[in-house]
C-alpha positions in Angstrom: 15.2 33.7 -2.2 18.3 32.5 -0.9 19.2 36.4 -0.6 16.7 37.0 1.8 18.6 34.3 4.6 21.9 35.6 6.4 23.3 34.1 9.6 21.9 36.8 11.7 17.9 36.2 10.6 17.9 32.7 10.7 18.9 32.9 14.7 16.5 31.6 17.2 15.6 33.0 20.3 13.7 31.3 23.0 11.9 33.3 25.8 12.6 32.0 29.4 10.1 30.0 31.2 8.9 33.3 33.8 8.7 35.6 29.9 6.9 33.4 28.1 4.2 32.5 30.9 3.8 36.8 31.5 3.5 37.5 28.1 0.8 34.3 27.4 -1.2 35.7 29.9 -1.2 39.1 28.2 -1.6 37.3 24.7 -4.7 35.6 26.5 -6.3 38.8 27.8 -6.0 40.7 24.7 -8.1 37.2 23.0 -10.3 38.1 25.7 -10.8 41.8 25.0 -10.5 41.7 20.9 -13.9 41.4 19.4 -12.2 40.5 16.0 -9.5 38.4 15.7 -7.5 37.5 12.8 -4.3 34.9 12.9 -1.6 35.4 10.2 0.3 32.3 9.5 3.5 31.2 7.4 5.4 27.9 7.2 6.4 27.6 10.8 2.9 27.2 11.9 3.8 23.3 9.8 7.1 22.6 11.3 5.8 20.2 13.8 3.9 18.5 11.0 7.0 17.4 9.3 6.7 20.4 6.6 10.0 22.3 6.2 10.3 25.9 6.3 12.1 28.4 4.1 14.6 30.5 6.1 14.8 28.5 9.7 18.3 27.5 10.3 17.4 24.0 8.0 15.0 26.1 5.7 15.0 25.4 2.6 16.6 29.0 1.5 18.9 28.6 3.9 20.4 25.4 2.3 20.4 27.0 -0.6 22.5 30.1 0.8 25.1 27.5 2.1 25.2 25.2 -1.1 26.2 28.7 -2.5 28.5 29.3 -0.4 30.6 25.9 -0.3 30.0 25.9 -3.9 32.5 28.5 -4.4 35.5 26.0 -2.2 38.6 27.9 -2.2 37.3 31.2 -4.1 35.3 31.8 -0.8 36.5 35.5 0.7 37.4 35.7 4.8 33.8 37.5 5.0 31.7 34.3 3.4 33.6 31.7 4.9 32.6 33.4 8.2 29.1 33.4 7.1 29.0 29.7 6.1 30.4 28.8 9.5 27.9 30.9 11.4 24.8 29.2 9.0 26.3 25.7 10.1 26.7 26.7 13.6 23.1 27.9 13.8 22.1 24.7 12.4 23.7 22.7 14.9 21.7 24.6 17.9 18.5 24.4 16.0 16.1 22.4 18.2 13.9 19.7 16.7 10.3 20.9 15.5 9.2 17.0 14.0 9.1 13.7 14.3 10.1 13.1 10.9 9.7 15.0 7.7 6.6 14.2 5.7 5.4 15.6 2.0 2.9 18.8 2.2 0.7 16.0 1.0 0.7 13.7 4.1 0.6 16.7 6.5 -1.5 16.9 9.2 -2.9 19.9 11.3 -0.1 20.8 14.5 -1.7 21.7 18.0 -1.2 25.2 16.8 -3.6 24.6 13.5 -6.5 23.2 16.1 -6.0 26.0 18.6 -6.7 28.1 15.8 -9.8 26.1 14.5 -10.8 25.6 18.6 -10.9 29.6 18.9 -12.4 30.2 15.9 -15.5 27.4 16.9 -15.6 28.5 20.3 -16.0 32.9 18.4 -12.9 33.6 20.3 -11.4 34.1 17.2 -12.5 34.8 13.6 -10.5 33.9 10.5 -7.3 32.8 9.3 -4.9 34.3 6.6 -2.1 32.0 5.4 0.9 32.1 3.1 1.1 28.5 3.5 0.2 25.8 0.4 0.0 22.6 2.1 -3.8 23.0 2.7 -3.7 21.6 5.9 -6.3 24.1 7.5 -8.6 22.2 5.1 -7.5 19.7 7.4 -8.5 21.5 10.5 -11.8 21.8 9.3 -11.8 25.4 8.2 -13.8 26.3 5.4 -11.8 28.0 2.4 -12.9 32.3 1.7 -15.1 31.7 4.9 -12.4 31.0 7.5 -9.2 30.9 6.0 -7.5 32.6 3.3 -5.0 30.9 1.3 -2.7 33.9 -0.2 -0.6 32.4 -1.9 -3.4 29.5 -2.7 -2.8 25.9 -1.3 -2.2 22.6 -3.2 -5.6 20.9 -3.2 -8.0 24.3 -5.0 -8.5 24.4 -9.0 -10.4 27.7 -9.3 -12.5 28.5 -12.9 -11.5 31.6 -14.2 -14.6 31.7 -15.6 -17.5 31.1 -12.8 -14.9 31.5 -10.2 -15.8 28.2 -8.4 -12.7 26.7 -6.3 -13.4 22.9 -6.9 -11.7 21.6 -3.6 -9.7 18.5 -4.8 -8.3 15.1 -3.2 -4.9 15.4 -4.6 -1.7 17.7 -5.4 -3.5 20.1 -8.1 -0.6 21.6 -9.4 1.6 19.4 -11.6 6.0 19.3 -12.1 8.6 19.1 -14.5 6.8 20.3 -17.5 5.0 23.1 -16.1 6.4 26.7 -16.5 6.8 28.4 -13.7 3.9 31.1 -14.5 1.5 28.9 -16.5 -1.1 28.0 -14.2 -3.9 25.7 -16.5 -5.3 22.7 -15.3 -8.6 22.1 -17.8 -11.9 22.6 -18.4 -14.7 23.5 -15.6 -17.5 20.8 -15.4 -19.8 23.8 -14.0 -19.6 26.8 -16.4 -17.5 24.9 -19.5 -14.7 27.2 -19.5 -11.9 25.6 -21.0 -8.2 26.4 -22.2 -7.7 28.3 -25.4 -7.6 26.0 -28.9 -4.4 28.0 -29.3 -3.0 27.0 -25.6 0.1 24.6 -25.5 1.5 25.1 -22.3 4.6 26.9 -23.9 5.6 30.9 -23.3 5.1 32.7 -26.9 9.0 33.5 -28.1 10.0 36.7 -27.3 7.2 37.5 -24.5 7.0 38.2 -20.8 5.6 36.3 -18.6 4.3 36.7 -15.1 4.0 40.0 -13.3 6.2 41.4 -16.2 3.7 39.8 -19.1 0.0 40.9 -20.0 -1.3 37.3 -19.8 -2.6 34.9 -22.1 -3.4 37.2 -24.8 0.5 38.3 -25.0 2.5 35.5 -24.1 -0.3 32.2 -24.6 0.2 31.3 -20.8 -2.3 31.3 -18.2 -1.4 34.1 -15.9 -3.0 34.6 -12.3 -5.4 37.2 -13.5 -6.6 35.4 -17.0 -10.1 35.3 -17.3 -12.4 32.5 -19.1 -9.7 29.8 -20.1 -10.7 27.0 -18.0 -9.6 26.5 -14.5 -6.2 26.8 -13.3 -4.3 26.0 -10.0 -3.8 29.0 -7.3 0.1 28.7 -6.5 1.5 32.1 -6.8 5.0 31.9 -7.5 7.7 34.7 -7.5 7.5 37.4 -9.7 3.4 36.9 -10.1 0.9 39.0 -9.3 -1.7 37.7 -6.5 -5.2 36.4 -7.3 -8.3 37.8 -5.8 -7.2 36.3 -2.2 -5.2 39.1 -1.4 -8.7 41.6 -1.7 -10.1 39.2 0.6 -7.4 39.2 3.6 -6.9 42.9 3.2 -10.7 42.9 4.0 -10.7 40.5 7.1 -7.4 42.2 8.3 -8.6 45.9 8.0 -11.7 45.0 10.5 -9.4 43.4 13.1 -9.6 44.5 16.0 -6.8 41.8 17.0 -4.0 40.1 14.5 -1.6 37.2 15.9 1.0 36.8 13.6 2.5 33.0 14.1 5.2 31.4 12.2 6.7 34.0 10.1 10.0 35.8 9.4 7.3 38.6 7.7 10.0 38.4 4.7 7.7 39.0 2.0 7.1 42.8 2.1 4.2 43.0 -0.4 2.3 41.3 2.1 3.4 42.3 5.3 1.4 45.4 5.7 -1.5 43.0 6.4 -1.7 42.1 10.5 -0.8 46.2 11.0 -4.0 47.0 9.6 -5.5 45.5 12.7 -5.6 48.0 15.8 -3.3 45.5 17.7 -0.7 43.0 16.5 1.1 40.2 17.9 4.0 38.2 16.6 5.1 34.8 17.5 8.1 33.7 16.2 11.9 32.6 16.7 13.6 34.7 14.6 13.6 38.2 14.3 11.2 39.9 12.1 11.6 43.4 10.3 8.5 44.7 12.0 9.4 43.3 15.8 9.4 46.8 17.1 6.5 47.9 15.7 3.8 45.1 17.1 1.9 45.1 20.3 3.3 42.1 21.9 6.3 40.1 20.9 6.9 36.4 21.5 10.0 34.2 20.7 8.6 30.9 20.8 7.5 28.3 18.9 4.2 28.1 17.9 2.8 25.0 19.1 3.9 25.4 23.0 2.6 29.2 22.9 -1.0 27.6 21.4 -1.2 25.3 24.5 -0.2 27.9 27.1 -3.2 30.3 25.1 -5.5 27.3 25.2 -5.0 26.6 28.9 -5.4 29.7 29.8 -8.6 30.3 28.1 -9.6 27.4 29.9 -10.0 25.6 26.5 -9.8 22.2 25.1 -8.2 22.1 21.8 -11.1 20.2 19.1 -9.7 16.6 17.9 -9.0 16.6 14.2 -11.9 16.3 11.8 -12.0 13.9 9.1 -11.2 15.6 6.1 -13.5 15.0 3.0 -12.9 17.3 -0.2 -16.2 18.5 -1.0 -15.0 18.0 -5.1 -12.9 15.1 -4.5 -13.3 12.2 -7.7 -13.4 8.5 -7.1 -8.9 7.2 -7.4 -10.1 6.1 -10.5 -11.7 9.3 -12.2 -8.7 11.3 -11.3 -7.4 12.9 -14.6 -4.4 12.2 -16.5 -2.1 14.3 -16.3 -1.7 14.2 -12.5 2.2 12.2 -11.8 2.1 9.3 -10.2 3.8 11.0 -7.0 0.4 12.6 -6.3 -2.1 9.7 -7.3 -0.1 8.0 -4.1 -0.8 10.6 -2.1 -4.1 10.5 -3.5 -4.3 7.2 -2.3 -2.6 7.9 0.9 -5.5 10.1 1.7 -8.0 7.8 1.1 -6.5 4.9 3.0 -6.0 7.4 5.9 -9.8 8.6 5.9 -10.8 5.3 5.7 -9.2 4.1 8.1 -10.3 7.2 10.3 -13.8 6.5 9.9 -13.6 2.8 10.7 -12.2 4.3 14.3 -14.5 7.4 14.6 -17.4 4.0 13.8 -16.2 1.8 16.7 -16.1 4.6 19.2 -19.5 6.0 18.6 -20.5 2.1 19.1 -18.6 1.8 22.0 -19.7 5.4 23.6 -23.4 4.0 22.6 -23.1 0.8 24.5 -21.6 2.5 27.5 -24.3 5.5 27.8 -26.7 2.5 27.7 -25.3 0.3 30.5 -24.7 3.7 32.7 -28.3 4.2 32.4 -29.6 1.1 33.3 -27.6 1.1 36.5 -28.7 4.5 37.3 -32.3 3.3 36.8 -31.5 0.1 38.7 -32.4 1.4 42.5 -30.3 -1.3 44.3 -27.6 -1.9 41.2 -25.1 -4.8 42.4 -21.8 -3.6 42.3 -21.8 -6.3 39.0 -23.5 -3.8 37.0 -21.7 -0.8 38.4 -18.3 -2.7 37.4 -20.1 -3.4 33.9 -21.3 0.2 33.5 -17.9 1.8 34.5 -15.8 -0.8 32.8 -17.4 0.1 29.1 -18.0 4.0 30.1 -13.5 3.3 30.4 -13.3 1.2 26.8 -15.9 4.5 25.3 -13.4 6.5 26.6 -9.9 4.6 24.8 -11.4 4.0 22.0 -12.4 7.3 21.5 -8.8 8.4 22.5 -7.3 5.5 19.5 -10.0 7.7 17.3 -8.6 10.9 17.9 -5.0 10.1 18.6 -4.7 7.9 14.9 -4.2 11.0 13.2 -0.9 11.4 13.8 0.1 7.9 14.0 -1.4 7.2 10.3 -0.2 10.5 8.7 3.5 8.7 10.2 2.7 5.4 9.1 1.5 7.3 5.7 4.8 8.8 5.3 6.8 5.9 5.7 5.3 4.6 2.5 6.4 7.4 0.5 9.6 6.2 -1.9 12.6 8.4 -0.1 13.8 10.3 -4.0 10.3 10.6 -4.8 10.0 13.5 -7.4 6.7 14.8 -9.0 7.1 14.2 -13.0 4.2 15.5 -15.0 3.0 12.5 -17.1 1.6 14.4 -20.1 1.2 17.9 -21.1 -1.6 20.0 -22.9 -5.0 21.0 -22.0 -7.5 18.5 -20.5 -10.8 18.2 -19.2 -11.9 16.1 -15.6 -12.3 13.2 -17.0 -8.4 13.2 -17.6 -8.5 13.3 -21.8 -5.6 14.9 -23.1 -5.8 17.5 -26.0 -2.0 17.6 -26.7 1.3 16.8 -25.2 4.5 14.3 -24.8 5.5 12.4 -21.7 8.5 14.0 -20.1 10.8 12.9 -16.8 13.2 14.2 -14.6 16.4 15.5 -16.1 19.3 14.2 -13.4 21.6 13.3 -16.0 24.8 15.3 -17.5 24.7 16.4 -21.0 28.3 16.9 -23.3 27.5 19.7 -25.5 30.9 19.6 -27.2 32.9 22.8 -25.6 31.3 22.3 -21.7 29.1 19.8 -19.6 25.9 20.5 -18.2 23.2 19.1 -15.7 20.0 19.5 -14.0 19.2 17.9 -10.9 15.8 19.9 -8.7 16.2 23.6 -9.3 19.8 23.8 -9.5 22.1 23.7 -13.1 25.4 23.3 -13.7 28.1 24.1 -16.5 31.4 23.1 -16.7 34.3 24.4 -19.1 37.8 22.9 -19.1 39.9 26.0 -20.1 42.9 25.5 -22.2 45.2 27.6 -20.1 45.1 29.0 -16.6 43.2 31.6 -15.7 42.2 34.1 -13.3 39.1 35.9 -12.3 40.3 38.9 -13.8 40.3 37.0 -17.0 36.9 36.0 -16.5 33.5 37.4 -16.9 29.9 36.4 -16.8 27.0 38.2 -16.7 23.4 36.5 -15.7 20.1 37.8 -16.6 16.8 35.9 -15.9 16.1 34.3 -19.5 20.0 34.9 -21.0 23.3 34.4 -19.9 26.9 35.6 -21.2 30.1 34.0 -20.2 33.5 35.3 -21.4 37.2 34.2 -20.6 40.6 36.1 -21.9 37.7 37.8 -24.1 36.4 35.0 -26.0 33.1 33.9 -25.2 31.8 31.0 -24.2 28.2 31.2 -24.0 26.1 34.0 -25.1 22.2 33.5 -26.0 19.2 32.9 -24.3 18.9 30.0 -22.0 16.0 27.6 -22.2 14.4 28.4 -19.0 14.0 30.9 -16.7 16.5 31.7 -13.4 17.0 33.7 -10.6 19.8 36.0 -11.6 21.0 37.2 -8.1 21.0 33.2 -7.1 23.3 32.0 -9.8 27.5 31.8 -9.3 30.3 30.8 -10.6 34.3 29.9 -9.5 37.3 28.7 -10.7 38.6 25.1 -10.3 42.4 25.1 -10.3 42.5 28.0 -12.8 41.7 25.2 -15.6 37.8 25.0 -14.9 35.1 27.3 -14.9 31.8 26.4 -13.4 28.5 27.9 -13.7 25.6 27.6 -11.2 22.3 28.4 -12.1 19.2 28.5 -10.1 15.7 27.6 -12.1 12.8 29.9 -11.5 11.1 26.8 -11.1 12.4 23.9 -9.8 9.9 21.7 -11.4 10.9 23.3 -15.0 12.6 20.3 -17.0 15.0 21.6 -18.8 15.2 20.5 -23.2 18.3 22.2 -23.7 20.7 24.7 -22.1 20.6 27.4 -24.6 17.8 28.3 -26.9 
């Protein structure tokens, strides 16, 4: 992950004012022309909702490529140290996308989200496909598989793998520290019955694969992307798995395009990519380069809320206020199950308060447009009105109209206000483990928390802390890198000094190999860093 960011991709460039107002107006006529358009999406289309991104210049790759970097101090060659400086620099000229930074759970759709929903209402455009999980085009009032695509699914859909029903949910489906990083169950389906395996524990099967790598349940007792009939599951699609039946469905909508408007995107993920080319035109809007900027149509540096205005206005186009969101399988606060952490019941909770509060405005300004339509009337009817009733009439047709602005404009001041209330080290912790069914009973499992402390395991230290580990050894005399080696693998690792080893075995989670370093301290300390497969994956013990 952190491989795919280098000071030259994570560069913005900004069109000037004269580029960017020729090439909207060529963005808008193609609109115009395309009699099937398709938008492609990835995490800078969220940006302005307070949602971080992976590889912008404060991406979340991209701090992880300069953690790296500093990790390794002194033991840094001229060529990174250059590289770390450029990473900084280019973080220093980033300009602000947010407000304030707000979890995917108290996101809210960006001007660019209700352009897209505004298009597709108005059947000047057709359907969305998205690599993003924060479900905010739920938000926007899309409807899932019938105007949006969600390829890499989205936090709020537990699909059977039985009946295939997504049950669209009011909180954070997918849980956290427990959870391997490829085991996807959530419980039993209240429609079909489906439910986990008697023999499922939530634990890989010693010895198996897992993931893209693994044959499923049957081999390895986890439940894969593709498992059939064991319940329902969340859709997250993590790396090194194999994508569910959303990718058939966006190579469908993408194939028939006549138009694809790729926003958002470095187009890093090359499995995926292909998709906007299968349209007969393609344009990309983004502020860093892409791998496939010289083959596309029309190419835009820009961010993407300020070129979904600019499309908008010259559409002559209004963009739709923000629907209020309710989750068409949603359960009462009370009803949700178990095992969810308390992290997402708040932001369960958060939601509600937020749509209530939404519909108590939405109330008083349907009431207040009422009254005014009423009184406009009347003095319409009235053939020698006294500027009284005029004053009356236009006074309440002016409250309609500001209330119906607090209606429409609370969306973004609750979803701040929401945020605030959000505990700033907030983790998700999975509160039990095991197989469950909607009403929350628990089949098996222990309670687990965060690991953030360090653990003495006689001859080196470790700790955990997010998706990062690290092991310390205090060497008995000085040495050199030449005296030193270590070889990482995803599930094993093997370190070796003056030709004794340290550590050989299997470790007790998965890792990204090409993430995980190590340096010298002084010549009298060796460190290890290793990067979890999963950040969410609490660690028992460092080697198995």
């Amino acid at each position: 992950m952190s491989k795919t960011v280098d000071s030259k991709r994570v560069q913005e460039h900004y069109e000037s004012d004269k580029s960017l107002s020729a090439k909207l107006d060529q963005l808008a006529d193609m609109v115009r022309k395309s009699r099937y358009t398709v938008f492609y999406t990835g995490a800078g289309m969220s940006t302005s909702a307070g949602v971080g991104d992976y590889r912008g210049p404060s991406g979340a790759w991209t701090q992880r490529r300069i953690k790296e970097i500093q990790k390794l101090g002194s033991g840094a060659c001229s060529s990174e140290a250059e590289e770390l400086r450029r990473l900084l620099t280019e973080q220093t000229k980033e300009q602000s996308k947010a407000k304030q930074k707000v979890p995917m759970t108290d996101a809210q759709p960006t001007l660019s989200h209700m352009m897209q929903a505004t298009l597709i209402r108005q059947k000047l455009a057709h359907y969305v496909v998205t690599t993003n999980l924060d479900g905010v085009y739920r938000k926007s009032g899309l409807q899932a598989n019938k105007e949006v695509t969600f390829l890499h699914g989205d936090i709020y859909t537990e699909r059977c793998t039985s009946c295939g029903y997504d049950f669209e949910r009011n909180w954070h489906v997918r849980q956290g520290s427990e959870t391997h990083v490829h085991d996807h169950s959530v419980g039993t389906c209240s429609r079909c019955k489906s439910k986990p395996p008697l023999e499922y524990t939530g634990r890989a099967r010693a010895g198996t694969k897992t993931g893209a790598d693994g044959n499923g349940f049957k081999e390895n007792g986890l439940v894969g992307t593709e498992d059939k009939g064991v319940g329902t599951k969340d859709t997250h699609i993590n790396f090194g798995e194999c994508l569910d039946r959303d990718l058939r469905e966006a190579n469908k909508i993408c194939s028939k395009a006549d138009l694809c408007i790729v926003m958002g995107t470095s187009m890093s993920l090359r499995h995926i990519t292909h998709l906007p080319f299968k349209a007969r035109k393609t344009v990309i809007v983004n502020l860093q380069e892409t791998p496939d900027d010289k083959k596309c149509h029309l190419r835009i540096w820009a961010q993407c809320d300020p070129v979904s205005a600019g499309l908008l206005s010259r559409l002559g186009l209004e963009e739709l206020p923000v629907p209020i969101w309710r989750p068409r399988d949603a359960l009462p606060l009370d009803q949700i199950p178990l095992y969810v952490s308390k992290t997402y019941r708040d932001a369960a909770a958060r939601l509600t308060q937020f749509t209530v509060k939404r519909e108590e405005l939405q109330e008083a300004a349907e009431v207040a447009e009422e009254q005014a339509a009423e009184l406009i009337k009347a003095a319409a009817e009235e053939e020698e009105a006294t500027p009284t009733v005029k004053k009356t009439a236009a006074k309440a047709a002016q409250d309609a109209a500001e209330a119906r602005a607090r209606a429409n404009d609370a969306v973004q001041t609750l979803a701040e206000l929401a945020a605030e209330q959000v505990p700033p080290a907030a983790k998700p912790t999975r509160t039990a483990r095991g197989s469950h069914n909607h009403y929350g009973e628990l089949s098996n499992g222990a309670s687990a928390q965060q690991e953030a402390i360090e653990k003495d395991e006689g001859g080196y230290v470790w700790s955990q802390q997010g998706d990062e580990i690290q092991i310390t050894f205090k060497l008995q005399k000085h040495a050199t890198k030449s005296n030193v080696k270590v070889d990482f693998k995803p599930k094993a690792l093997q370190a070796v000094v003056f030709g004794e080893s340290l550590l050989n075995g299997a470790l007790g989670g998965d890792v990204y190999e090409d993430e995980c370093t190590w340096t010298l301290v002084d010549g009298s300390e060796l460190q290890l860093y290793l990067t979890k497969a999963n950040a969410n994956d609490n660690w028992k013990k460092l080697m198995m």
